[in-house]
Every structure is written in C-alpha cells, then in structure tokens.
Phi, psi and omega in degrees: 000147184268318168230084181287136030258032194239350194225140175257249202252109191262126207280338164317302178298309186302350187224054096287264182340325171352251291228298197289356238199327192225323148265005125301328149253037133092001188274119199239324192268330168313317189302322150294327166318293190304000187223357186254318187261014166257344179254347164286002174262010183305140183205124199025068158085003180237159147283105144358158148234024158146195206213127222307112172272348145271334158251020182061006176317134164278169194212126210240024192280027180219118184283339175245038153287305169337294185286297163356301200300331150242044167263333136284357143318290187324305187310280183335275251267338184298303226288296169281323201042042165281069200277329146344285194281321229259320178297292182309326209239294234225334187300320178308319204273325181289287199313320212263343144295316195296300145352270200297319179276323160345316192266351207070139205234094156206083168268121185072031145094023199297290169084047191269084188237183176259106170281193197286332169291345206082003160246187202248140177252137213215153053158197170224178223284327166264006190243103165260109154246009119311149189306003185259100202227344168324135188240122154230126174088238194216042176241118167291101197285343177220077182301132180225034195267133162130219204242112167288152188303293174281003159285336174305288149357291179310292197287321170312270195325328165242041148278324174246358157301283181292006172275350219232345171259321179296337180285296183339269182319320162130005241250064218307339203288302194258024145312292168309304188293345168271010181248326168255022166256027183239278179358286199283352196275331194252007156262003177274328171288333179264346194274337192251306192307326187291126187250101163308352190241342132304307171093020165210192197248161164335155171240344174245136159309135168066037146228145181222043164276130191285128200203137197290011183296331185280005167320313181289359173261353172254328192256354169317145166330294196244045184354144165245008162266159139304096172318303200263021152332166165244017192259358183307298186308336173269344138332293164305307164329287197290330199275338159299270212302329146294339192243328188318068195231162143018290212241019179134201204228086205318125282212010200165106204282162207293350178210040145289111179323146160063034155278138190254106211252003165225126169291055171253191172113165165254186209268055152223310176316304196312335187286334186277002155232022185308308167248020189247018176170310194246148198347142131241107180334302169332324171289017182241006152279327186279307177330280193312323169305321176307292180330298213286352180267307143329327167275306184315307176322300217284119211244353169294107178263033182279293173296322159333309189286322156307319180302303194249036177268272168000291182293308177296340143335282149352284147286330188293334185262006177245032137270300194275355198263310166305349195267342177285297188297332171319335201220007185201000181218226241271343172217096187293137174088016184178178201234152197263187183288306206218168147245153155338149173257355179265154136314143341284016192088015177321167197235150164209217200049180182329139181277325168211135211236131199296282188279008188274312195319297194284330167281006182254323161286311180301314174320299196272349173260022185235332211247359171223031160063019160287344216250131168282156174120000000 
C-alpha cells in the first residue's frame, strides 16, 4: 500500500519504494512478487500506476512507473544478481515497453512520444502523469506536460539498463539500437536542459521554476548528466541550496512564484499546495543517491572531501531528526507524506507513507553501517 489511510497499491509509489522496503531487508521474494505483479497487466507499453479500488481494474495515468521498473531491475540485480528470474519474467517486458515509447503511447490522454530532438514528450495540458500529479476538477495544479526533466532522466536510463542487459543476454540487435537512442537522447539533454540563469536544469523545457525533479539526472544507475561536470555539481549546489530542509525536500523553491510552504486548509487549498512548496520526505532518496554518485564520480580532492562532509552531514540529521519523528509524532512506527516547509514543521498527508518509510530507512541504515553498495 502506498499510503495509509488513503492510498492502496500504486506502481510508482511500489518501485520508489523498492529498494529501501524489499532489498535492503532483505525480502527477495516479495520483492519479485512485486515486479511479477506490476508487469503482468502492461498494456501498450505502460506499468500500471495502480489499481482500481472498485473493481481491481488497472489504471494506466502514468508516464514513469514504466520507466522507474527499470531502475529497479538494476536495484534487484545489485542485491541478487539474479540475472536469471530478470531473463526468464521481465527482459521480454523492458524491451516491449521501450518499443512502445519509441513508438507513442496515448491511451489516456497520456500523449507519450519521442520528439524529433529525440527527447520524450508526455501528457497534456489536462493530464497528470508525473508523481506531481493534484487535480481540482479537471484543473492541473502543477501542468508538467511537454519534455519533463526526470521522464528524460528515466528514459536515458532505461535505454541504457537495456542496452546493458542485452549485452549481458548476447542479445546483439538491441543492444546496439539502445545505445544509439541513449547517444543521442543524452546529448540532446545536456545541450537544452541547463538553465544558465537558475544555475540548474529546467524541470518542464522552458520552464524554469527550480524544483527537485531534476535530482534524476544525478541519482540514477545511469546518470544522463556528467557526474564530473561543472554543470552536475551546479545542479547539486541550487537544489541544496533552495529546496534542501530536515524532514525533505521542497517541491518548489521559497521565491517562486504562487509558492506555498504549508499544507492546511480543506481539500482544494491543500491540493492547491500539494506540490508548491512543501517538504516530501521521499525526495531525500533522491539527494542521498545524487551525494553517493558525486562522490564516486568525483576525482578532484578537495571536492570528494566537501562532497563527502556533506553526505555525512546529511545522514547523521536525517538519523536523528527520524528518530524523534519515528517514536514520537504523528504515527508512532512510521513516517507521514509530507511536512510544513516552516516551523514547526508539522507533518501531514498520509501518516504513513510507503516511500517516506523507505527512503528514510536506506539513509539510516547506510548511517549505522548496514546499508550493501
């Protein structure tokens, strides 16, 4: 379930969730249940993004759960090296997504194509399909439609998850052809996406309100950024410096227009701030993935060493600031959705939420020297 008491089972929420909720503790086999059962409903190329709570129908209103599913092919494969079950069940399902966005996708007004630059273009002006996804009425509170940062991000990646499994499998044909829409996808990306005037990247093209989506261009198996670049470190920089608190990571920086740093209200303000401003814990998987990719990258050693004052920063107050909420504030034994972006920070939305649990556990178990990788 992604959330309780309001969210069931969401294929987004479920491969975010992964890694920290099924492979790190070590549950291999749930963790295939969960990758056997988001990929037997695909239909043209999409993963479910959950499933009907009246009649158990899937529901197809998402351009990245698709893609997410290989990013955790990869997670699975660090853990296990089960290239086996990955052979058998799910490589035929990668390719047959990858086709299909190749191809255009608009079932549900999804509107999922490759444009002519080569990068991928997703939804409409009425359609939310990114995790920012608040609706009121048939009105989009945060319109992401057009070529998003992290469906770029995503889609490089899993161009090169599958190019990088077809080598594995002998599998020479798409092996090739995914290496040379990943070529071209990611010099068309580092060439458009950087916003010189933000000092980070676009989060829509031609939108440059600064917003952590672009995180994904750093934490991936397969970055589509240069790690050791100067524009990856300035990306990490503005998203530290703006978005970057305690308890997560604001969804929208503090001198943005129609930003919003609290979530009260009844349920068309809260929707109307859902995504404007305040903190989600979940984003703070994407940080600790960036740090830990930057450091590895990174061969200056001044900055390795700034890099990795930062991370250890980093974890020891997202250990100690959970360890308070965990035992002591809105759900004992678990982590809420979302937080205030103000003192006192209060947490609200779901009281207990699936990937704030899980990206908050790989933190603290990488901060008590437990976490593989």
């Amino acid at each position: 379930m992604a959330g309780i008491p309001w969210f069931l089972d969401w294929g987004r929420d479920a491969f975010i969730s992964f890694e920290g909720l099924l492979l790190v503790t070590k549950r291999f086999d749930i963790a295939r249940e969960v990758l056997l059962t988001f990929t037997r409903d695909i239909k043209f190329g999409l993963v479910p993004n959950g499933y009907s709570g009246f009649d158990n129908r899937p529901l197809y209103n998402s351009v990245d759960a698709s893609l997410l599913l290989f990013e955790q092919v990869n997670k699975y494969l660090k853990y296990t090296e089960d290239y086996k079950f990955i052979k058998e069940n799910i490589y035929e399902k990668l390719i047959f997504i990858i086709t299909n966005y190749s191809n255009g996708i608009d079932i549900d007004d999804n509107n999922i194509y490759i444009d002519s630059d080569g990068l991928l273009v997703s939804g409409t002006e009425n359609t939310q399909n990114t995790w920012m996804d608040a609706k009121v009425n048939n009105f989009a509170v945060t319109p992401r439609n057009g070529k998003a940062v992290e469906i770029n991000a995503l889609w490089y990646n899993a161009l090169k998850t599958l190019e990088n499994l077809a080598k594995k499998f002998d599998d020479k044909e798409v092996c090739k052809n995914c290496r040379k829409v990943a070529d071209k996808h990611k010099k068309v990306f580092n060439e458009k996406f950087f916003n010189k005037k933000t000092k980070c990247l676009y989060d829509v093209l031609g939108d440059s309100k600064i917003r952590p989506n672009q995180l994904f261009a750093l934490s991936l198996t397969y970055p589509v950024l240069d790690l050791k670049s100067d524009i990856a470190m300035s990306v990490f920089n503005t998203v530290t410096d703006k978005l970057l608190l305690k308890y997560g990571l604001r969804t929208l920086a503090k001198n943005e227009k129609n930003y919003i740093p609290v979530y009260e209200g009844d349920g068309f303000k809260r929707d109307m701030s859902y995504h404007q401003g305040v903190p989600w814990v979940w984003l703070l998987g994407l940080y600790f993935d960036s740090l830990r990719n930057l450091i590895k990258a990174q061969t200056d050693i001044s900055i390795r060493k700034d890099l990795e004052k930062k991370y250890n920063d980093f974890v020891n107050t997202t250990y100690e600031t959970f360890k308070k909420e965990i035992n002591k504030e809105e759900c004992v034994g678990s982590i809420s959705e979302l937080y205030d972006g103000k003192a006192p920070y209060k947490p609200h939305g779901t009281f207990a939420q699936g990937w704030s649990v899980s990206e908050v556990l790989r933190i603290v178990l990488e901060y008590k020297g437990l976490k593989k990788g």
